[in-house]
N, C-alpha and C positions, 0 to 999 in steps of 0.2 A: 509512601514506600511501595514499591509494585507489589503484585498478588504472587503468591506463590500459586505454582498450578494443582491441580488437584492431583496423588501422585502416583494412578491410573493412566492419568495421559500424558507420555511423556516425549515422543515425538511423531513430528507431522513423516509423512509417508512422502517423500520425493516423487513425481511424476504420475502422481494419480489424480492431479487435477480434474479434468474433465473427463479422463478414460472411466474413472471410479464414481463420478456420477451419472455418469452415461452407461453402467451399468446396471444391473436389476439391483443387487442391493443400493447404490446409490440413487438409483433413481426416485426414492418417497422425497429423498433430502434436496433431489435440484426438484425438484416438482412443487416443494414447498418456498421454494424463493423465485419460481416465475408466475406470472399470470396470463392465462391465452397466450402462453409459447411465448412471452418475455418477460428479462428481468420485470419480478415484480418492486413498486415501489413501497416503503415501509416507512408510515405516520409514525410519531411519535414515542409511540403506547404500543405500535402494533408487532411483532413478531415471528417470523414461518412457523406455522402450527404442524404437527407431526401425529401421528396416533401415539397413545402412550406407551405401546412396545419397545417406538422409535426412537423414543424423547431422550436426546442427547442436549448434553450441558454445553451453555452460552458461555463464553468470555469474553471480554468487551475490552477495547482498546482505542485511543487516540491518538489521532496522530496529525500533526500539522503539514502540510503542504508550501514549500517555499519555495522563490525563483523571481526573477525579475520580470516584469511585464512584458508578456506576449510569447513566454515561454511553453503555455497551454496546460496550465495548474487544473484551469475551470474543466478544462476539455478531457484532462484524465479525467480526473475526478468522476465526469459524468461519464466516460468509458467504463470504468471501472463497476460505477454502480448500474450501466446498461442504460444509462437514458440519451437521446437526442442530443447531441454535439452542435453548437452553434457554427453554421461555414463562418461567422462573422465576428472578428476579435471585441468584445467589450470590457473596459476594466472592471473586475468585481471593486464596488465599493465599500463596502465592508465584509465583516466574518460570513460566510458560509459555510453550516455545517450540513454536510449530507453520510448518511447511514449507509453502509453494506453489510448485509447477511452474508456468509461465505461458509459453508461446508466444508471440513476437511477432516483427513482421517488418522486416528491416533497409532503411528508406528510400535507401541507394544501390545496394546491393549487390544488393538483394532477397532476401536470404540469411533463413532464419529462424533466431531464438534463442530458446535457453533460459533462461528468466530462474530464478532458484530464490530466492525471497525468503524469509527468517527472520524473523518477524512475533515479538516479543519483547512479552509481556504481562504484565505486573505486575499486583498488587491495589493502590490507592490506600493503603489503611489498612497495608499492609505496609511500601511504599516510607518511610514516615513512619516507621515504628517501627523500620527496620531500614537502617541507614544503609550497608550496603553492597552496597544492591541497587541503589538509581539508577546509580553506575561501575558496577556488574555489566551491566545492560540499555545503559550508551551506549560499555561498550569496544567498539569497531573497528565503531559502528554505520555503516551508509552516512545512517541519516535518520530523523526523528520525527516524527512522526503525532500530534497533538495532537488531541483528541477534544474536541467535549461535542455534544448534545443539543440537536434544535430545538425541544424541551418544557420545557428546561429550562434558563431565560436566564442565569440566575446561573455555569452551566459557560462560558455562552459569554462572561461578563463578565469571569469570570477569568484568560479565554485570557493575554491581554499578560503578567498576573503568573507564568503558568503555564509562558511561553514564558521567561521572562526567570528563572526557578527549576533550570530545567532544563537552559537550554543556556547553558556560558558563553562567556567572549569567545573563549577559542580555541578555540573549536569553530562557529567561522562555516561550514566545510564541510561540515557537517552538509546534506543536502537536510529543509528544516522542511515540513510538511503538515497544511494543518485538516480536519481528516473532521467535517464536521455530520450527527450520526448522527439515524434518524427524521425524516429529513423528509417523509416520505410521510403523517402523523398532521398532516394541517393544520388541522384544526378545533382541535386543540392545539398548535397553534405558539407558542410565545413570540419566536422569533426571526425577524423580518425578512428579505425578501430586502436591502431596502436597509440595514439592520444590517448584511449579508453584504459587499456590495459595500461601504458605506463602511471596513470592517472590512481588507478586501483593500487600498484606498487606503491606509491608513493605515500599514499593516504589511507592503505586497510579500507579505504568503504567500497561496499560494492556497489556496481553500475547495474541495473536495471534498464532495459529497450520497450518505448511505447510506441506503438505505430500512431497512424494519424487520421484515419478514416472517421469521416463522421459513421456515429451509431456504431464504431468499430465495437463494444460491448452489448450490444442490444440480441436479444432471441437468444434461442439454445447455439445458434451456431458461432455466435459471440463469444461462447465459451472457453473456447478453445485460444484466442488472444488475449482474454484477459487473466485464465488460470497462473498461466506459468508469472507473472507480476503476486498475483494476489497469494498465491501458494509461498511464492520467496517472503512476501513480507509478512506471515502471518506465521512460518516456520523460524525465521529473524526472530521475531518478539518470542516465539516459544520457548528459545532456548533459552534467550536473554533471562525470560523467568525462570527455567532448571537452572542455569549456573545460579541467580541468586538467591534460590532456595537452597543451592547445594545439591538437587538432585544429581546435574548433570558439571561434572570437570571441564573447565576451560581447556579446550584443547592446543597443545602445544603448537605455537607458531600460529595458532589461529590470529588474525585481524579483532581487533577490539570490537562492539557494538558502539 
């Protein structure tokens, strides 16, 4: 059953991603998830340490990563958490799981949180051959990330079937998310913004834009392309947990999670 949130923090702050930790008050909280001016990386066990005046509450979430081979699962993935981008495509052979710390700030309380997301990465060619990896990657996930590529229309054709492979009826709580990776390679675009948008009408989920640069998350100045992603899906899961605590009312006409 999902966690209800604690009922203190009840929404994330729109567009304070990186402006909010790039200021003084933010700044103990991104100071504690770099190391020598880059994302730091975080073992197992290990955690961003805070003084204890600072020490805001973790929440922790899963989420699995999906999309057909060569989509650039691996390559967000490592944007996101600020590491090294491979120029060179390899299929992930099996589950990859890698950790992000992420800071954000609580819209009533003004309180900051620790988000800890568990970004769950599959190889496409595995999931097919090995039929107990897809339950492996969606037990007790909070939400899926549905990938493809704006070079490459056929990933983004197959979303509907991809969506409807993957998650079944009782798993409507699931929070669903489209990441359209490489969109910054416009002169090869195959996909449409009005593709995007009629795509969105049709299906309530929203689309999410990845760029493509290697190291595009790495240092403080990474911050700033990887907030607005990391900020949408960590305020996604927020709410998803107020409506079903009851804190917060489904809003009318809203798109499902």
């Amino acid at each position: 059953a999902p966690r209800p949130p604690p009922p203190h923090l009840l929404r994330m702050r729109r567009g304070e991603g990186p402006g909010w930790l790039l200021s003084p008050a933010g700044r103990p909280y991104l100071d504690s998830i770099l190391q020598k001016n880059q994302r730091r990386v975080f073992g197992l066990l290990e955690h961003p340490a805070l003084p204890p005046h600072l020490a805001a509450p973790t929440v922790t979430y899963k989420l699995f990563v999906s999309g057909k081979s060569g989509v650039g699962k691996t390559a967000l993935v490592a944007t996101l958490a600020g590491t090294p981008v491979s120029p060179v495509h390899h299929e992930t052979l099996g589950i990859e799981v890698t950790t992000v710390y992420w800071p954000a700030k609580s819209r009533a309380s003004g309180r900051p949180v620790i988000f800890q997301l568990h970004f769950w990465d599959c190889g496409d060619g595995a999931l097919k051959k090995f039929e107990h990896l897809l339950p492996a990657c969606k037990e007790e996930a909070d939400a899926i990330l549905f990938l493809f590529s704006f070079t490459d229309r056929s990933s983004f054709e197959e979303l509907p079937a991809q969506m409807s492979r993957v998650v079944g009826p009782d798993e409507e709580n699931l929070v669903k998310v489209v990441v359209g990776t490489k969109f910054d390679l416009s002169p090869q675009a195959d996909v449409t913004e009005r593709d995007v948008t009629a795509f969105e009408g049709t299906w309530g989920v929203p689309v999410l834009r990845a760029g493509s640069g290697p190291g595009a998350g790495a240092g403080r100045g990474g911050l700033a392309r990887v907030a607005p992603l990391l900020d949408a899906l960590v305020e996604r899961l927020w709410r998803r947990d107020q409506i079903t605590a009851g804190i917060a009312p489904r809003d009318e006409g809203s798109p499902p999670s």
